[in-house]
LOMI-521179 format. One record per residue (C-alpha): residue number from 1; x, y, z. Coordinates in Angstrom, 1 decimal, always signed. Example, Ala and Ser with C-alpha at 12.3 -4.5 7.8 and 13.67 -1.06 7.14 Angstrom:
! LOMI-521179
+--------+--------+--------+--------+
: markol :     c1 :     c2 :     c3 :
+--------+--------+--------+--------+
:      1 :  +12.3 :   -4.5 :   +7.8 :
:      2 :  +13.7 :   -1.1 :   +7.1 :
+--------+--------+--------+--------+
This chain:
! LOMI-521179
+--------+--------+--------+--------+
: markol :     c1 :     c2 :     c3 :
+--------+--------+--------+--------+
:      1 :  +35.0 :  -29.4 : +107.1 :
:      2 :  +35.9 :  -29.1 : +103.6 :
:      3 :  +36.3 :  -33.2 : +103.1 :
:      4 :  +32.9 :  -33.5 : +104.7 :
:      5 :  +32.0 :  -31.1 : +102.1 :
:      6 :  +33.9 :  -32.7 :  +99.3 :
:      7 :  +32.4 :  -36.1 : +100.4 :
:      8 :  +29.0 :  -34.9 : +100.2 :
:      9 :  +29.4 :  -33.4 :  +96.8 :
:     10 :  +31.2 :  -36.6 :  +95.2 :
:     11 :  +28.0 :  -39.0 :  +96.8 :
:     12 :  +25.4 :  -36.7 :  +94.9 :
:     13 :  +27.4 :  -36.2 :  +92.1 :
:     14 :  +27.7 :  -39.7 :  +91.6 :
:     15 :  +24.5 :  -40.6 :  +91.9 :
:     16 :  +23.7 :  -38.4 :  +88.6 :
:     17 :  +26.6 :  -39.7 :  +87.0 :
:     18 :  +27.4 :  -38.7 :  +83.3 :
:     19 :  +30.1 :  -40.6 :  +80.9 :
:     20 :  +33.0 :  -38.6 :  +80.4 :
:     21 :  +33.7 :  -37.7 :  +77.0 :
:     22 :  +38.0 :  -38.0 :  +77.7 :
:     23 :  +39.4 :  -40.8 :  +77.5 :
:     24 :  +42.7 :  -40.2 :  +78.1 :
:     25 :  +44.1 :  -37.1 :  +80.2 :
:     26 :  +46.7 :  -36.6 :  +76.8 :
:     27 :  +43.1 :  -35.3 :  +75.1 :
:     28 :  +43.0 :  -32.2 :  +78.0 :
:     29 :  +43.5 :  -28.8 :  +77.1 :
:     30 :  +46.5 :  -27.2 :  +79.0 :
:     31 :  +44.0 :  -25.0 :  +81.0 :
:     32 :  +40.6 :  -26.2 :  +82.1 :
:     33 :  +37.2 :  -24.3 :  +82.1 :
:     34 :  +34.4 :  -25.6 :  +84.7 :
:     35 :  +32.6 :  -27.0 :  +81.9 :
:     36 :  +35.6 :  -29.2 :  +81.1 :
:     37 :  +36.1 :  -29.8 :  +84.7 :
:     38 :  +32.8 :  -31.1 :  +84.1 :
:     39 :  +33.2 :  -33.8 :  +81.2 :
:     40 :  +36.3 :  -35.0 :  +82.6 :
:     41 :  +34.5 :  -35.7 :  +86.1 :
:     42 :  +31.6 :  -36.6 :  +84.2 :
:     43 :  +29.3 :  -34.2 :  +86.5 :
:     44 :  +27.1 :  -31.3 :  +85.6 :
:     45 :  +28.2 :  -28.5 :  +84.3 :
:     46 :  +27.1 :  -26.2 :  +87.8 :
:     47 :  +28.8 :  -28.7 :  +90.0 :
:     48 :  +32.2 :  -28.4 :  +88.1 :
:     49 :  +31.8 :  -24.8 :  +88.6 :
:     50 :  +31.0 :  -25.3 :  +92.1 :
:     51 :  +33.8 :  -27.5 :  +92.6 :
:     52 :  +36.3 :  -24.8 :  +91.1 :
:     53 :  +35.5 :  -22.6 :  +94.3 :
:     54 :  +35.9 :  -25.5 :  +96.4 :
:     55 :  +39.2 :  -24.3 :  +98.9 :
:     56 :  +42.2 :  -26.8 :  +98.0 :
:     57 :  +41.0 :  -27.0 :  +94.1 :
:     58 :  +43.9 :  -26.0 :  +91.7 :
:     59 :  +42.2 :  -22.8 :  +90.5 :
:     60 :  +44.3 :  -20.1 :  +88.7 :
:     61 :  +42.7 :  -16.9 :  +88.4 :
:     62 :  +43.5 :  -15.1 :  +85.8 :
:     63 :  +41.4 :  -11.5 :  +85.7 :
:     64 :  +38.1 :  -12.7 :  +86.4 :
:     65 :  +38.3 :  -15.7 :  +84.9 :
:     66 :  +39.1 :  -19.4 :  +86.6 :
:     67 :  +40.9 :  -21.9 :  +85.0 :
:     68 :  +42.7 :  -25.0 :  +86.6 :
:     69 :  +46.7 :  -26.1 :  +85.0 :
:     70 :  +46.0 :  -29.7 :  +83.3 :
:     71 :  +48.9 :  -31.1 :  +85.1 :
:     72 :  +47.5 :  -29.9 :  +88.9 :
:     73 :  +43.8 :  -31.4 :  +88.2 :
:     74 :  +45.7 :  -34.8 :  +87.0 :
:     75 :  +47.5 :  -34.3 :  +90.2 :
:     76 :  +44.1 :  -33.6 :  +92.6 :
:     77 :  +41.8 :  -36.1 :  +90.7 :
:     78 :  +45.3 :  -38.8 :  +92.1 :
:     79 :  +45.3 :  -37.7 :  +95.5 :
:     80 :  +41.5 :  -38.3 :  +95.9 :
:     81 :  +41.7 :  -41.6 :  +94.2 :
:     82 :  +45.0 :  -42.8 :  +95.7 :
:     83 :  +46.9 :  -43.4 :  +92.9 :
:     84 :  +47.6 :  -43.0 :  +89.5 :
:     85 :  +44.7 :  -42.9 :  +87.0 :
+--------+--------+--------+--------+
């Protein structure tokens, strides 16, 4: 169920695609916010949020707030695209 629900999320998201402003995962911060989630994806800023409560997403909670380790989102982002990006 939760590819199903990742599928459907990546086909609407890409049909309001938005540029990313990285261009190279060397520019990411350490820790990611959804809004960086975001520009990296190149997605709106509530569907990066609503990917970071997606189960299998690399979140770390820290107090209330969710960040995601810059080296587990380059790993995710790989698995999904089958390779190294």
């Amino acid at each position: 169920m939760c590819d199903e629900m990742t599928k459907k999320f990546v086909e609407e998201e890409v049909k309001t695609l938005k540029e990313s402003s990285y261009k190279s995962y060397d520019d990411l911060p350490l820790f990611l916010n959804a809004a960086t989630v975001a520009k990296v994806l190149g997605v709106s800023p509530s569907s990066g949020y609503e990917l970071m409560h997606e189960p299998g997403f690399p979140v770390l909670r820290v107090g209330s707030r969710m960040v995601v380790p810059k080296e587990q989102f380059i790993r995710w982002v790989n698995e999904r695209v089958g390779g190294d990006v």
